[in-house]
N, C-alpha and C positions, 0 to 999 in steps of 0.2 A: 938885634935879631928880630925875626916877623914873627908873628904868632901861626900858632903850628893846629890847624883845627885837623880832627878826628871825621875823616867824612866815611858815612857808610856805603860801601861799593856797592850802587843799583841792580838789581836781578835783572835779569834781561830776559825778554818774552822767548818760548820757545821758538826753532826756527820755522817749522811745519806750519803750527797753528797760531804763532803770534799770539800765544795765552802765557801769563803770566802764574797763574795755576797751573799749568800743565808741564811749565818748568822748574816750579816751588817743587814740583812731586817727582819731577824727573831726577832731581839733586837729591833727592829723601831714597828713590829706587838704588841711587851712583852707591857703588861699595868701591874702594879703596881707589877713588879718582876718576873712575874709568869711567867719565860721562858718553861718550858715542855709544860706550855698551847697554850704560843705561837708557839714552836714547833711543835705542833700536827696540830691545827690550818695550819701551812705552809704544812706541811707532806702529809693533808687530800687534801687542797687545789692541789698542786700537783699529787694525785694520781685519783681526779677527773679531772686533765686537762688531764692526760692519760688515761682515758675513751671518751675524750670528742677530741682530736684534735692527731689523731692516725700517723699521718706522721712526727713526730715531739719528741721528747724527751722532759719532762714532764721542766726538769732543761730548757733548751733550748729553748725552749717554754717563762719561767719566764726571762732569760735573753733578750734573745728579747723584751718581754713585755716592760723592765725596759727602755732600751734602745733607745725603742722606745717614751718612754715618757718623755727623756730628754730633757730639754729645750736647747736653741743655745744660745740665745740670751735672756734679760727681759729688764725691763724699772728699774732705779730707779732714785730716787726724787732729785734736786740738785737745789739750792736756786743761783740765781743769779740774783742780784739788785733788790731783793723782790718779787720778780717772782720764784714759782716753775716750773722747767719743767720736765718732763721725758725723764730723757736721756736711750736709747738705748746702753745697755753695753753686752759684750761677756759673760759668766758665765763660772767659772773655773771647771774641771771636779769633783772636792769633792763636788759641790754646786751642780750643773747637778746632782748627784745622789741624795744626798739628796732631792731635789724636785722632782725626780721622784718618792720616795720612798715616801714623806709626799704625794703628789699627789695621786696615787694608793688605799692609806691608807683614805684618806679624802673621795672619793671615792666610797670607801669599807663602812666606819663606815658611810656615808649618808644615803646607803640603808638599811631598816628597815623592820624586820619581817622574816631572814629565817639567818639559822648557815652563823657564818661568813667564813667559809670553801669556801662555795658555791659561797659568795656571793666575796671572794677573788679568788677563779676559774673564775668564770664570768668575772671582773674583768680584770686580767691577759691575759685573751683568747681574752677580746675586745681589750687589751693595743698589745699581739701581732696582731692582725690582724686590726690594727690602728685604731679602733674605740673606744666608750664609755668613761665616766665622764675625764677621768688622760690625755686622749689623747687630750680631746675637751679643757682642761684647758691648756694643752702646745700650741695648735692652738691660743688662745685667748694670751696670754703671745705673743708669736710672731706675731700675728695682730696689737699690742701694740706698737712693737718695732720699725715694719715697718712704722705702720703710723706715728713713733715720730723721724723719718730716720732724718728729718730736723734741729733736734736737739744734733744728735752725736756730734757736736763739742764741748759740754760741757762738755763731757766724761772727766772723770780726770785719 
């Protein structure tokens, strides 16, 4: 018998903009498969942030957004001598993007009552120009860490 390797199936850049991030996030928008619909959804959303933020390149624009909603730093739980406390840890850059990307999206699906295009434009445009919901939740996360500064030495 031949040996049976485990290969992991390559992502593949989006079709539009040949970004590799802009299809990492277009698969994180897809709800129950429906990748064209997510597509379009990203597609729309970007062609109203270039109606809407004209000094800027629509792509360039989303990566900034993204980037900017990275977190540095978060708190997590560590139990010593019965005591939980929140320890202040770094965050590794595959986890940083995913939380920007579940952040954005949480975000996005809060706000209710208009196409989620718009409401992912919005979104985006508050994330690059540092404001709104994604932003205000990586402020809070890092206000977290800082006040729990006292407890980094349980970092493992």
């Amino acid at each position: 018998m031949g040996k049976i390797t485990a290969s992991k199936k390559q992502l593949k850049p989006d079709p539009r903009f040949n970004s590799l991030l802009a299809s990492k996030f277009i698969n994180c928008l897809m709800l129950d498969g429906k990748k064209t619909v997510a597509q379009n959804v990203f597609y729309s959303a970007l062609e109203e942030i270039s109606t809407r933020v004209t000094d800027a390149e629509p792509l360039d624009v989303f990566t900034e957004a993204v980037e900017n909603v990275k977190p540095h730093l978060e708190v997590r739980s560590k139990r010593v001598g019965g005591a939980a406390y929140q320890v202040p840890m770094q965050v590794n850059r595959n986890r940083q993007q995913a939380l920007a990307f579940r952040w954005i999206l949480m975000a996005v699906r809060e706000k209710k009552g208009r196409q989620t295009h718009l409401k992912l434009a919005d979104e985006l445009v508050a994330a690059y120009k540092k404001e709104g919901a994604a932003i205000t939740r990586r402020e809070n996360v890092h206000r977290m860490a800082e006040a729990n500064k006292a407890f980094a030495h349980f970092a493992w």
